[in-house]
C-alpha positions as CSV (number, residue, x, y, z in Angstrom):
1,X,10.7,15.6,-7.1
2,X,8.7,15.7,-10.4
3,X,9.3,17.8,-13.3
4,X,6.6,20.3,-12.9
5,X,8.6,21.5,-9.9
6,X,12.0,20.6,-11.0
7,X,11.7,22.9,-14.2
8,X,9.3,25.7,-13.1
9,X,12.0,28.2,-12.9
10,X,15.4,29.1,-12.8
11,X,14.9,30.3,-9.1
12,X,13.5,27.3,-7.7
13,X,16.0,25.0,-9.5
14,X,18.5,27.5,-7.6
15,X,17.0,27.5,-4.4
16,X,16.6,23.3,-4.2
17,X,20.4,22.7,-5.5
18,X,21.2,25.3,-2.3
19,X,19.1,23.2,-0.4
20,X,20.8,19.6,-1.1
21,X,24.1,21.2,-1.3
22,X,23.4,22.1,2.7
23,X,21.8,18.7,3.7
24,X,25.3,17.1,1.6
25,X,27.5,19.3,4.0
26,X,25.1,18.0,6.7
27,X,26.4,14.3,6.1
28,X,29.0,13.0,8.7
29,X,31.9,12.6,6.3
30,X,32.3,9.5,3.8
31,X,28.0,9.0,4.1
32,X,26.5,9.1,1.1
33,X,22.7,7.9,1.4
34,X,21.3,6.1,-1.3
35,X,18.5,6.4,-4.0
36,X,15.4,4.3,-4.2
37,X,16.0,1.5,-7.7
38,X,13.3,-0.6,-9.1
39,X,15.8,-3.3,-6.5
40,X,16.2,-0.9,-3.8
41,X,13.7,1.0,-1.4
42,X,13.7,3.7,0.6
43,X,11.0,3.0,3.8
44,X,11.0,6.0,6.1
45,X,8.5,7.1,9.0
46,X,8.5,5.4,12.1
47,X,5.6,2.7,12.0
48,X,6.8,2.1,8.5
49,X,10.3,0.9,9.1
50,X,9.6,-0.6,12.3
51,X,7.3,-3.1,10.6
52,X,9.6,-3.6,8.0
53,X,12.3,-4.4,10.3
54,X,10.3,-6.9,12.1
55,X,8.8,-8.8,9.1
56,X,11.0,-11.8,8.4
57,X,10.2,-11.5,4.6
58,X,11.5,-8.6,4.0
59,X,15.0,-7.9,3.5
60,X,16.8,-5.0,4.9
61,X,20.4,-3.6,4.5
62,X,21.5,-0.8,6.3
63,X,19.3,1.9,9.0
64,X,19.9,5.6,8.5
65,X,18.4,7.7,12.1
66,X,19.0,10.9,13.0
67,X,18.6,12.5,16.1
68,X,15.5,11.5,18.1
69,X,15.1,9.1,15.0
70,X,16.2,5.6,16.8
71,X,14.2,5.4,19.6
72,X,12.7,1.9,19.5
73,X,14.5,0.8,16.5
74,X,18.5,0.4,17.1
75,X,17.3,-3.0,19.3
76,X,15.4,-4.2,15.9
77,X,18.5,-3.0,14.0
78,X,21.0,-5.4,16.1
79,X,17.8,-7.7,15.9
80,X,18.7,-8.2,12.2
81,X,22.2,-7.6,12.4
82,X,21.7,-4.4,10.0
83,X,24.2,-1.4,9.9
84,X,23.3,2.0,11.9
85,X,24.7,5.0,10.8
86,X,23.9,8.1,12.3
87,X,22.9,11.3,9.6
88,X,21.6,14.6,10.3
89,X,17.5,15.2,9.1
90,X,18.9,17.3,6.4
91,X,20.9,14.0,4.7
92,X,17.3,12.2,4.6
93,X,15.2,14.9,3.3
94,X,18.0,15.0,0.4
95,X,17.3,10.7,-0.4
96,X,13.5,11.1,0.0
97,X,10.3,13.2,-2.3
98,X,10.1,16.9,-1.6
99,X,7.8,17.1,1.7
100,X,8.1,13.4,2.9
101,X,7.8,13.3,6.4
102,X,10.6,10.7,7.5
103,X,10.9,11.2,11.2
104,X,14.3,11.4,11.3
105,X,14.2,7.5,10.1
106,X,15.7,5.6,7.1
107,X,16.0,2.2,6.3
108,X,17.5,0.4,2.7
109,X,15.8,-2.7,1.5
110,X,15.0,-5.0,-0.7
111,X,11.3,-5.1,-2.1
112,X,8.8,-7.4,-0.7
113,X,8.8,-10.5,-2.7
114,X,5.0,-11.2,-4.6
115,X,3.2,-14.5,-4.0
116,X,0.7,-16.2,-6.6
117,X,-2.7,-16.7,-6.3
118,X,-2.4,-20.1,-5.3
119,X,0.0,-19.4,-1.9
120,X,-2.8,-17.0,-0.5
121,X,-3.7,-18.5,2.9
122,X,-6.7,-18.2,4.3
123,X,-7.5,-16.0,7.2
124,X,-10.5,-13.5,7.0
125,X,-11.3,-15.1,3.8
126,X,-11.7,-11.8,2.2
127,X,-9.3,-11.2,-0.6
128,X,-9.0,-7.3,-2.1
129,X,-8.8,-6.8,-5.6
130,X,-7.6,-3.4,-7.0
131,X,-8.3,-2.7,-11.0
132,X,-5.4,-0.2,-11.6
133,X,-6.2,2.1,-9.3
134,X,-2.1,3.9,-9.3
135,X,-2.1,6.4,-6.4
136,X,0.2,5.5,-3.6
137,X,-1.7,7.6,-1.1
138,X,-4.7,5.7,-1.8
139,X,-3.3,2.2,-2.3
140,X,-1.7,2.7,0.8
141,X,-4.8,3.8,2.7
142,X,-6.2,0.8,1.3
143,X,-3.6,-1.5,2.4
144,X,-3.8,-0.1,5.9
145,X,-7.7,-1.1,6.3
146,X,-7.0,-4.3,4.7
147,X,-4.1,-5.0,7.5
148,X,-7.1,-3.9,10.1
149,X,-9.4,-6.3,8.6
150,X,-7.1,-8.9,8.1
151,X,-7.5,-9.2,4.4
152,X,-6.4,-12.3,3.2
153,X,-4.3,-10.9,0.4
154,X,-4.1,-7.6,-1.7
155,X,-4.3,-8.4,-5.6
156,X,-3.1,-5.6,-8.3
157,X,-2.1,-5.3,-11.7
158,X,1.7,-6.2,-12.7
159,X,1.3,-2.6,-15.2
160,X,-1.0,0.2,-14.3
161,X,-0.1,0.3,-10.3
162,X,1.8,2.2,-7.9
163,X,5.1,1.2,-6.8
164,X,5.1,-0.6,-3.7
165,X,8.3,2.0,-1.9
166,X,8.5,4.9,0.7
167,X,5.4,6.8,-0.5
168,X,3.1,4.2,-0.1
169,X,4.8,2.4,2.8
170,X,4.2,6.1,4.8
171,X,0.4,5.9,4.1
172,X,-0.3,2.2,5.4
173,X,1.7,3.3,8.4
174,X,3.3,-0.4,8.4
175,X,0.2,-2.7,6.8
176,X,2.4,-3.3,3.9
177,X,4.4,-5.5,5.6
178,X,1.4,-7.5,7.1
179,X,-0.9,-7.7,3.7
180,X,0.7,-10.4,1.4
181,X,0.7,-8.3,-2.3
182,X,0.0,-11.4,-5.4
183,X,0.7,-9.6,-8.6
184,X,-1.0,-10.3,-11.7
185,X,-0.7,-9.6,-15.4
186,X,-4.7,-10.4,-16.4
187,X,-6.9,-9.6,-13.5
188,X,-10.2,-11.1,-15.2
189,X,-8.5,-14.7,-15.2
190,X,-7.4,-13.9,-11.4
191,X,-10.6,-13.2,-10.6
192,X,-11.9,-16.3,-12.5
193,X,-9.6,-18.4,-10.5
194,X,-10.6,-16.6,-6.9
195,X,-14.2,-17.7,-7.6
196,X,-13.1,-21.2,-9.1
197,X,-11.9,-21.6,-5.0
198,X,-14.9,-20.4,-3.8
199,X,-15.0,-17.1,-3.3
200,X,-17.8,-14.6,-4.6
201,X,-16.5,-11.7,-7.1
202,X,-18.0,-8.4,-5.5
203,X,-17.1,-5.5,-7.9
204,X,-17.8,-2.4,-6.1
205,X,-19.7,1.0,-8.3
206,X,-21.9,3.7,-6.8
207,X,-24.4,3.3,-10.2
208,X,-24.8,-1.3,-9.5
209,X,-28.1,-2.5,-9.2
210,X,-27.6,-4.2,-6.0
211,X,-26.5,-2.8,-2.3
212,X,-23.5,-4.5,-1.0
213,X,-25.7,-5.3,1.9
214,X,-28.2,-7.6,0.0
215,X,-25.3,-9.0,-2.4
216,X,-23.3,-10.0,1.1
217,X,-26.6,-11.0,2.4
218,X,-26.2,-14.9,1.4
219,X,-22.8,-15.1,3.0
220,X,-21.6,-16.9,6.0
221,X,-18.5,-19.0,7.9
222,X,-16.8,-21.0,5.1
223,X,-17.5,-18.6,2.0
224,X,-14.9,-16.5,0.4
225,X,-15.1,-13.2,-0.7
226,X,-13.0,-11.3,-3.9
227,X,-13.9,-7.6,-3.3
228,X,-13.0,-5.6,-6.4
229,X,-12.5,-1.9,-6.8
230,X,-11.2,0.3,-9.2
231,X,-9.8,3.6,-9.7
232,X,-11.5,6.6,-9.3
233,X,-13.1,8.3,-11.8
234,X,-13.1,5.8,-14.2
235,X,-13.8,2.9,-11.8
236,X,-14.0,-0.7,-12.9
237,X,-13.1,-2.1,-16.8
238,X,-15.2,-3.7,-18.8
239,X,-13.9,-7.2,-18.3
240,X,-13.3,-6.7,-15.0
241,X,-17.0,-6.1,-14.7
242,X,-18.1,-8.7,-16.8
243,X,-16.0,-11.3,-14.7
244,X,-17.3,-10.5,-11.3
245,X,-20.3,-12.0,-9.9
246,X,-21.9,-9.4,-8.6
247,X,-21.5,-5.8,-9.3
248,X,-22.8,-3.8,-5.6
249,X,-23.0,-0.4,-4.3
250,X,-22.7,1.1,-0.7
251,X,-25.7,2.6,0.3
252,X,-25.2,6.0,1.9
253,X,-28.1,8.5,3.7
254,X,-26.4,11.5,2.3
255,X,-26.7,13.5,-1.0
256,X,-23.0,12.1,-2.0
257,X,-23.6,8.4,-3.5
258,X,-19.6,8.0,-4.0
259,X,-16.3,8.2,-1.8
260,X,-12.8,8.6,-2.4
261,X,-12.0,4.5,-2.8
262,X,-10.0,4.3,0.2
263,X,-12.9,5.0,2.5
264,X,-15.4,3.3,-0.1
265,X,-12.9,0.6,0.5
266,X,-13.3,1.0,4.4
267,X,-17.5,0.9,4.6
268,X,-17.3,-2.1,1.8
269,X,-15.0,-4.6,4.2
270,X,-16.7,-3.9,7.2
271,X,-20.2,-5.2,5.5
272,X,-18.5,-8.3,4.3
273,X,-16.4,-9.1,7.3
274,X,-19.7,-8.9,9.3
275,X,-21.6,-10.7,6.4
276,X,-18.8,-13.6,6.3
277,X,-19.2,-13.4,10.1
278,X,-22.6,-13.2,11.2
279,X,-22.8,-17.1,11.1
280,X,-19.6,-17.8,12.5
């Protein structure tokens, strides 16, 4: 819960202290759930945790389900060897963000350890690039089409980026745990060693000279492609523009030239997957 609604008056304050006092009566007796750390997170949703509980890499410690909640998952739970306890919806809505919609499902664990550039393994050979754009809802989105379009890897910024927990996890509905996350602290030298392996640096903006169309054009089987995008609004840095190759835009019939970036981000790698394909 964020401050604007944690403060805005005595009588809401009142109302949510009611509220987790019910959902902490709600808790079989001795359960305490826990709170999402910077070393702990909180997944929750159905296609979230179930991914997470069958990715090998990431490491998970206890499953929280409520009624109607386990269906599916206690199989994957004995899988791992993981604790079950069984908690009432209330005792999850009091762990998670005001409005989260668990499905009566919890699960503890460990954050997803970050690769470097150089352990990125080569699949669609498409690699996203994301300039600081910090909005889990989006990120997530994004990570989601990337798991569709089997994205090679997902590159952000080590500041200025959302945190990879619950929130996010709920909006790729389970492509976090199939997009390998590489974590960098300068993006333009990232992107310099992308293109020193080959790949072409496409930075997206509604305003570039060139349609993503023609700047895909030249591709084919055997080339890689950096896609970069940046947060909306103020889209892509300086430097960030001045490292990539090619700066493109997506060409659209309508009388809006620009989309929120998650769907921008949806158009984009479907012209470059069929661009790096069409020669297959």
């Amino acid at each position: 819960m964020n401050d604007k609604h944690r403060f805005e008056r005595s009588g809401s304050r009142n109302r949510a202290g009611g509220a987790r006092a019910q959902a902490l009566q709600g808790r079989p007796m001795g359960e305490v759930l826990a709170r999402a750390t910077p070393e702990l997170v909180l997944l929750y949703g159905w296609h979230s945790v179930r991914a997470a509980l069958l990715n090998p890499a990431r490491k998970v410690l206890r499953l929280h389900a409520a009624a109607g909640g386990v269906a599916g998952l206690e199989a994957l739970a004995q899988q791992r060897k993981i604790p079950l306890a069984t908690v009432t919806p209330q005792a999850i809505s009091a762990s998670l963000p005001r409005d989260a919609v668990h499905q009566n499902v919890l699960l503890e664990c460990r954050p997803l350890p970050d690769l470097d550039l150089s352990e990125i393994q080569r699949k669609s050979g498409i690699v996203l690039v994301l300039d600081q754009i910090t909005d889990p809802h989006n990120v997530g989105a994004i990570i989601r089409t990337a798991a569709a379009f089997n994205v090679d890897a997902l590159v952000i910024t080590d500041r200025n980026a959302p945190d990879m927990g619950g929130v996010l996890a709920k909006a790729a509905s389970g492509g976090l745990e199939m997009v390998p996350i590489v974590r960098v602290v300068n993006l333009a030298r990232a992107l310099r060693h992308l293109a020193e392996e080959g790949s072409l640096c496409i930075g997206l903006d509604s305003d570039a000279p060139h349609a993503l169309s023609e700047a895909a054009s030249g591709l084919g089987a055997g080339r890689g492609v950096a896609l970069v995008l940046g947060a909306e609004g103020e889209g892509l840095r300086r430097l960030t523009r001045e490292t990539c190759d090619v700066m493109a835009r997506l060409d659209l019939p309508g009388k809006i030239i620009s989309l929120n970036v998650s769907n921008a981000c949806a158009l984009a790698l479907s012209s470059v997957y069929q661009a790096l394909n069409a020669r297959a």
